[in-house]
C-alpha positions in Angstrom: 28.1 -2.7 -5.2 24.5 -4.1 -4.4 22.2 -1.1 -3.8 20.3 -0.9 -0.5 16.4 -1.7 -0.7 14.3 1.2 -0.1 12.0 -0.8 2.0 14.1 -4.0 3.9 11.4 -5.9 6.3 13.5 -9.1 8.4 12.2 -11.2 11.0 9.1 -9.3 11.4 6.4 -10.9 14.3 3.4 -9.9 15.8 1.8 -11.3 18.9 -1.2 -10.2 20.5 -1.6 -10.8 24.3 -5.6 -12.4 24.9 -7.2 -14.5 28.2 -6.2 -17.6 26.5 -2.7 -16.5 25.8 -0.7 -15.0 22.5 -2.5 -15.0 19.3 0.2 -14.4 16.4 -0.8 -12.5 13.7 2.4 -12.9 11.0 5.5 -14.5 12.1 9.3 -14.0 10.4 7.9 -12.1 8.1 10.7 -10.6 5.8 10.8 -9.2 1.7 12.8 -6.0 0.1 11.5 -4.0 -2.5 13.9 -1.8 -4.1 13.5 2.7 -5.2 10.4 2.6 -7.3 9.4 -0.8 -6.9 6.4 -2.7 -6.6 5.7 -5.6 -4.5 2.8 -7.7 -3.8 1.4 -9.1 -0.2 -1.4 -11.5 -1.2 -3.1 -13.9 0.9 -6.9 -14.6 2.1 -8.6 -12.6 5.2 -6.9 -12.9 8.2 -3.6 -14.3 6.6 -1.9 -11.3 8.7 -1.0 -9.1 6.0 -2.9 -6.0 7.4 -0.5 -6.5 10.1 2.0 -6.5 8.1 0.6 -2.8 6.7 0.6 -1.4 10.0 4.1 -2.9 11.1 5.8 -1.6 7.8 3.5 1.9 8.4 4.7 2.3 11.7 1.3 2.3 13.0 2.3 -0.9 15.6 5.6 -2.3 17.2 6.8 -5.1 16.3 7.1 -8.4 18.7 10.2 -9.2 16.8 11.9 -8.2 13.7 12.8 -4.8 12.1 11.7 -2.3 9.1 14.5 -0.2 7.3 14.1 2.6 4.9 17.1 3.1 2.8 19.1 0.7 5.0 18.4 2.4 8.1 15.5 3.1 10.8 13.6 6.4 9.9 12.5 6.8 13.3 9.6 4.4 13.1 10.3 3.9 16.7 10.6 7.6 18.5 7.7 9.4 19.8 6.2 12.8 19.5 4.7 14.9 16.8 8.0 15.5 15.2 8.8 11.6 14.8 5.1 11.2 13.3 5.6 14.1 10.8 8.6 12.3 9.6 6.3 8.7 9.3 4.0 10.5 7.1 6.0 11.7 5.0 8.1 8.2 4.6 4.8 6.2 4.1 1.5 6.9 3.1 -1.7 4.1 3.4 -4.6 3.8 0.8 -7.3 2.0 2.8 -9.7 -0.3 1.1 -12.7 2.0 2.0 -11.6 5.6 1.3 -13.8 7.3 3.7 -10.9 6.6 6.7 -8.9 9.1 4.6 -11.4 11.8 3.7 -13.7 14.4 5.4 -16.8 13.9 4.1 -17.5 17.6 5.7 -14.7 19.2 3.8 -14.5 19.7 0.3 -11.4 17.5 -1.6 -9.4 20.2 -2.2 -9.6 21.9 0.8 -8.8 18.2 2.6 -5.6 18.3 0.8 -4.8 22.2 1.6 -5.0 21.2 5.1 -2.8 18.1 4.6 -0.3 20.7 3.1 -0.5 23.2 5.4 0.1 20.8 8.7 3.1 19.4 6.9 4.3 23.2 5.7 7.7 23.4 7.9 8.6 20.3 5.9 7.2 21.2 2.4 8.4 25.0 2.4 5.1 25.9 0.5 3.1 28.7 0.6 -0.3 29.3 0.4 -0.3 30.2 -3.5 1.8 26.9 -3.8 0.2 24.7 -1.7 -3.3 25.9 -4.0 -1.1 24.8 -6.7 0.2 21.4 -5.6 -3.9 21.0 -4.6 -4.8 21.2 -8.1 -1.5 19.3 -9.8 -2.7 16.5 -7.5 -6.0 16.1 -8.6 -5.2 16.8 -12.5 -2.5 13.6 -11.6 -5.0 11.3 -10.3 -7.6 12.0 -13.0 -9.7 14.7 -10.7 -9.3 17.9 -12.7 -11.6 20.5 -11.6 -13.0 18.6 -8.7 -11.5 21.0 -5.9 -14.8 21.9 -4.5 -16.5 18.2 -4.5 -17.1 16.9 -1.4 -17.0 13.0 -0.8 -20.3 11.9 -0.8 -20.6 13.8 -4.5 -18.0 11.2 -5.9 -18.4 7.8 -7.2 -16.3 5.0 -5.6 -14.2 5.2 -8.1 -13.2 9.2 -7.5 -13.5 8.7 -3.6 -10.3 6.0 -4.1 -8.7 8.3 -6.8 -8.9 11.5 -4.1 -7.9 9.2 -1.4 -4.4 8.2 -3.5 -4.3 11.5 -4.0 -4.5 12.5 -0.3 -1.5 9.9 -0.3 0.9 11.3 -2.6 0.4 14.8 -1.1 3.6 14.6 1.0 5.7 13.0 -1.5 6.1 9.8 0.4 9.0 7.0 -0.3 6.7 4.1 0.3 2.6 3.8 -0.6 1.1 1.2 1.0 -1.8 0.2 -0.7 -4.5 -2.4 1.5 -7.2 -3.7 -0.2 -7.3 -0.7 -2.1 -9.3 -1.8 -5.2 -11.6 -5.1 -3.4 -14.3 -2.9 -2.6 -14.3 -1.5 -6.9 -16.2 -3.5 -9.8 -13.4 -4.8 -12.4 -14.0 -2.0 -14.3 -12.9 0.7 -11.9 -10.3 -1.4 -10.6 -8.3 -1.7 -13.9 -8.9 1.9 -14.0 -7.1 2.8 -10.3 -4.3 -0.3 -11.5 -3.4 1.8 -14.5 -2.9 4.7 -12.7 -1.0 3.4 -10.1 1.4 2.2 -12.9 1.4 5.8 -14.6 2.1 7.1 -11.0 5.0 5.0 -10.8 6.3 5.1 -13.7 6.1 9.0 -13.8 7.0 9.5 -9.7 9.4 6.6 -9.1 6.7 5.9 -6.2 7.9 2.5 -4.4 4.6 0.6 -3.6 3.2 -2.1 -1.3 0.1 -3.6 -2.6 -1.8 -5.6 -0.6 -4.7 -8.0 -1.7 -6.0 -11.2 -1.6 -6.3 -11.7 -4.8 -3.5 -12.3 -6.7 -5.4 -11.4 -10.7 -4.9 -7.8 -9.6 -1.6 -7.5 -9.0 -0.4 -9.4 -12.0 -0.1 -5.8 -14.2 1.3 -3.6 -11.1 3.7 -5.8 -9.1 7.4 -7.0 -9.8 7.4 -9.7 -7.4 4.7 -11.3 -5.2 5.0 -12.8 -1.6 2.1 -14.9 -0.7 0.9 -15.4 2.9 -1.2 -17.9 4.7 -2.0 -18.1 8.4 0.7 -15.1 8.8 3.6 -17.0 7.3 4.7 -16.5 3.8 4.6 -19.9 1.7 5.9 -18.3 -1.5 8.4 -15.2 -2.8 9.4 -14.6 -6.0 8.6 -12.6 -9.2 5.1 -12.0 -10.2 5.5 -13.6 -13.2 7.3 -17.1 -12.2 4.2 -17.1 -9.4 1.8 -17.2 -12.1 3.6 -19.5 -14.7 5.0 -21.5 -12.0 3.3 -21.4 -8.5 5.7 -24.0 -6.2 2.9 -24.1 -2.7 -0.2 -25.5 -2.8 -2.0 -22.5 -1.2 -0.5 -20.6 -4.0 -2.1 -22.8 -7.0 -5.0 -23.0 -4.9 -5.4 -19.1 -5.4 -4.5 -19.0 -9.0 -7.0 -21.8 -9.7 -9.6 -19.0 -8.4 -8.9 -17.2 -11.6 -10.6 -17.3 -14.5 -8.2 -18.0 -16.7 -7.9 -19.5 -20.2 -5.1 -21.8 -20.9 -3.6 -22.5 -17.2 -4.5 -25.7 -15.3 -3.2 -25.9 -11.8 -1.0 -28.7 -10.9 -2.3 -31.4 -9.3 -0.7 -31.9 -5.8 0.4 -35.4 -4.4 
């Protein structure tokens, strides 16, 4: 018996109403990622996969198409503050600029308290517990002893770190990560890659990275789908992208890389 995906996306389209008539932003979009899985959206600016973020996220309808969680709609579609309680705690978003996440008036740890409290019907936790999760979650993401730091007292590094942090706080089935490490030097982004391995390795955390470029998602990702003028040209596993990319646009990225020992093919 074939297991059902954790996250199946089908048919998904977006069109945007203007004065000079629809504007598509992704069109037929559809992937699965399985429980604790890790898949790739990668494409340039304006490719649509943002869209794609905020369609899988809930955030927008879709035009056309559907998202499933565990082979059936979580409620992506009802309204209310019950409904988006119950998207929170489904899927979580780590933004490119970490800021959109945090208080820079309120200390980390208290951010996260507050995250816990508003979500305590669902949780079950206390006050003494919820202290507790507080500083579990920071000790997981490589924070310890940080409760009290606000923001603007962390490097870019940390801020992305808390804000993943921030993410995990309710548990969520699906992390959606956009852009998360383009804004980081190559150090700190191998640094935030290897712990979103760790964290799924150790959580079973299923994630959607989204980038566009593909060099980072090489370590993290099972398979990739590549995107270009909100289509996808390309699906498959990360590894057969990279040793044997089948679109154009797809070589054309990898031949971005700087990378000894891979040429890309020539087209015809």
């Amino acid at each position: 018996m074939t297991a059902v995906p954790l996250l199946d996306v089908s048919g998904l389209t977006k069109r945007y109403p203007t004065r000079q008539g629809e504007i598509t932003a992704c069109e037929d979009i559809g992937f699965q990622v399985p429980r604790g899985g890790a898949l790739a959206l990668v494409g340039e600016s304006g490719a649509g996969k943002s869209t794609v973020v905020r369609l899988v996220a809930g955030l927008e309808q879709p035009s056309a198409g559907q998202v499933l969680f565990d082979g059936h709609d979580t409620g992506l579609r009802r309204r209310g503050r019950t409904a988006r309680l119950a998207r929170a705690a489904a899927v979580q978003i780590v933004h490119q600029d970490p800021y959109s996440s945090l208080d820079p008036r309120q200390p980390v740890g208290d951010g996260l308290a507050e995250l816990l409290r508003l979500h305590a019907d669902r949780l079950g936790a206390d006050r003494s517990a919820r202290q507790h999760r507080v500083t579990e979650l920071l000790d997981m993401v490589g924070l310890p002893g940080l409760t009290a730091a606000r923001p603007a007292a962390l490097s870019g590094g940390q801020r992305q770190r808390a804000a993943i942090a921030r993410a995990l706080a309710l548990n969520p089935d699906v992390l959606l990560l956009d852009e998360a490490v383009a804004a980081l030097d190559v150090s700190v982004q191998a640094q935030i890659l290897n712990l979103l391995a760790d964290l799924r390795e150790h959580t079973g955390t299923t994630l959607l990275f989204v980038t566009h470029d593909l060099a980072v998602v090489r370590q993290l990702c099972d398979e990739a789908v590549v995107m270009h003028r909100g289509r996808i040209v390309e699906h498959g596993p990360t590894a057969r992208i990279f040793a044997d990319p089948q679109h154009a646009y797809t070589r054309s990225l990898l031949a971005s890389i700087p990378r000894p020992g891979w040429r890309p093919r020539r087209t015809r």
